[in-house]
C-alpha positions in Angstrom: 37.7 27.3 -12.8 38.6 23.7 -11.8 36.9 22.2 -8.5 34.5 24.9 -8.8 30.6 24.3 -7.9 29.5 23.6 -11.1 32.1 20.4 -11.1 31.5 18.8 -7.8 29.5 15.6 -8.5 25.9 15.4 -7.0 25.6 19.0 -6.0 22.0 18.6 -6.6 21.5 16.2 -4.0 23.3 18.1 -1.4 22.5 21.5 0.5 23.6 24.2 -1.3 25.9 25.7 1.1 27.3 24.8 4.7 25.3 28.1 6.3 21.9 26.2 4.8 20.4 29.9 4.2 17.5 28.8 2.3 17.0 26.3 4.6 17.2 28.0 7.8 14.6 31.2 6.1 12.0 28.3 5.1 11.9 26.8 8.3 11.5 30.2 10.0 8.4 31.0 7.7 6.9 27.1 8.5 7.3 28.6 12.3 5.4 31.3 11.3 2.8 29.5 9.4 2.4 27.5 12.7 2.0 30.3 14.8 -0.6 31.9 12.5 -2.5 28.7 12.6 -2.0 28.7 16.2 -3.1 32.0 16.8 -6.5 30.9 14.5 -7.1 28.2 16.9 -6.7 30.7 20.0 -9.2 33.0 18.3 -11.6 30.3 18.1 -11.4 29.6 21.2 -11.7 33.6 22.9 -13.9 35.1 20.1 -17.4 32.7 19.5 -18.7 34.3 23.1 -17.9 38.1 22.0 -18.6 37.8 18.9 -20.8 34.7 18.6 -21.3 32.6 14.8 -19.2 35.4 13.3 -16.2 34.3 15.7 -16.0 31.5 12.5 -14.9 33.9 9.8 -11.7 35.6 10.9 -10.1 32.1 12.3 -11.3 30.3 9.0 -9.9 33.3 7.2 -6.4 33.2 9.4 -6.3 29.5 9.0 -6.4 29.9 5.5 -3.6 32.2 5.1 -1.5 30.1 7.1 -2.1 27.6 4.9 -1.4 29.9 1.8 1.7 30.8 3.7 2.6 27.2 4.4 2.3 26.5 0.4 4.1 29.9 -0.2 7.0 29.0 1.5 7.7 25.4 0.2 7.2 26.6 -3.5 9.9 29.4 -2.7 12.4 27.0 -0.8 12.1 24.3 -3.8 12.4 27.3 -6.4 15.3 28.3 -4.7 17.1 25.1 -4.1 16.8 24.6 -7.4 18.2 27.5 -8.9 21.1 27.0 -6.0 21.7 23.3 -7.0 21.5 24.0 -10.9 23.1 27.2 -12.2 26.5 27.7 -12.9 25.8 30.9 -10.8 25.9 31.1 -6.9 23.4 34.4 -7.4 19.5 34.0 -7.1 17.0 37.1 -8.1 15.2 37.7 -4.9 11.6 36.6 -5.0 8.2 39.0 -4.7 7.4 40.3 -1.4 4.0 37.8 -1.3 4.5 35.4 1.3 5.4 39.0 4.0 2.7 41.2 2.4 0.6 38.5 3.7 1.5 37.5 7.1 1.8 41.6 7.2 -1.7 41.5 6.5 -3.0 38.7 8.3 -1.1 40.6 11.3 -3.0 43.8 10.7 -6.4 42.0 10.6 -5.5 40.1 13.5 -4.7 43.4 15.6 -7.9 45.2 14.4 -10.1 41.5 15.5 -8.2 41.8 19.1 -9.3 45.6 19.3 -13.0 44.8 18.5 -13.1 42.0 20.6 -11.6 44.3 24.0 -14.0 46.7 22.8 -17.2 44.2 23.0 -15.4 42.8 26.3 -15.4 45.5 27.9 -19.0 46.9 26.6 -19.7 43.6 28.2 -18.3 44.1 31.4 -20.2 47.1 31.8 -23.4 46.3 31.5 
């Protein structure tokens, strides 16, 4: 097929397509990454008088999966674009479900910190 993808000079230096897909999906997961971080910051700051020293582990542990999901999402994007940019096909396999098991996870521990911590506060407010 003449003028087709695989014949357009310096495809690889290009986006792959005008919608930018891949694009667009890794910056929404860098928005999430920052929000996760961001969220790991606002725990630090709420959680050291409820939960004192121990306040520590959960936002080193959240920070840490943002930064997993940070690292996630660039090695997906580049794999991607490079399959895009490369193959005679326009088709990619769809990756694992890693990078949303996580921030599913991260989100379930997050919710089960908040409900101890309104459980001490209000054990708190109490006494």
């Amino acid at each position: 097929m003449a003028g087709g993808p695989e014949n357009v000079p310096g495809r690889s230096s290009r986006p792959f397509d005008a919608g930018l897909q891949p694009e667009r999906t890794a910056l929404a997961w860098r928005r999430t990454a920052l929000a996760v971080a961001v969220a790991s910051l606002a725990g630090l700051r709420v959680l050291p008088e409820l939960l004192g020293s121990w306040a520590l582990v959960p936002a080193a542990l959240v920070a840490g999966v943002s930064f997993v999901a940070l690292l996630l999402t660039h090695r997906r994007y580049r794999r991607i674009h490079t399959i895009l940019t490369s193959a005679a096909s326009d088709r990619v396999a769809l990756g694992g479900g890693v990078l949303p098991a996580l921030m599913a996870g991260a989100t379930f521990a997050g919710g089960i910190m908040a409900l101890v911590a309104a459980l001490r506060l209000s054990e708190h407010l109490t006494q």
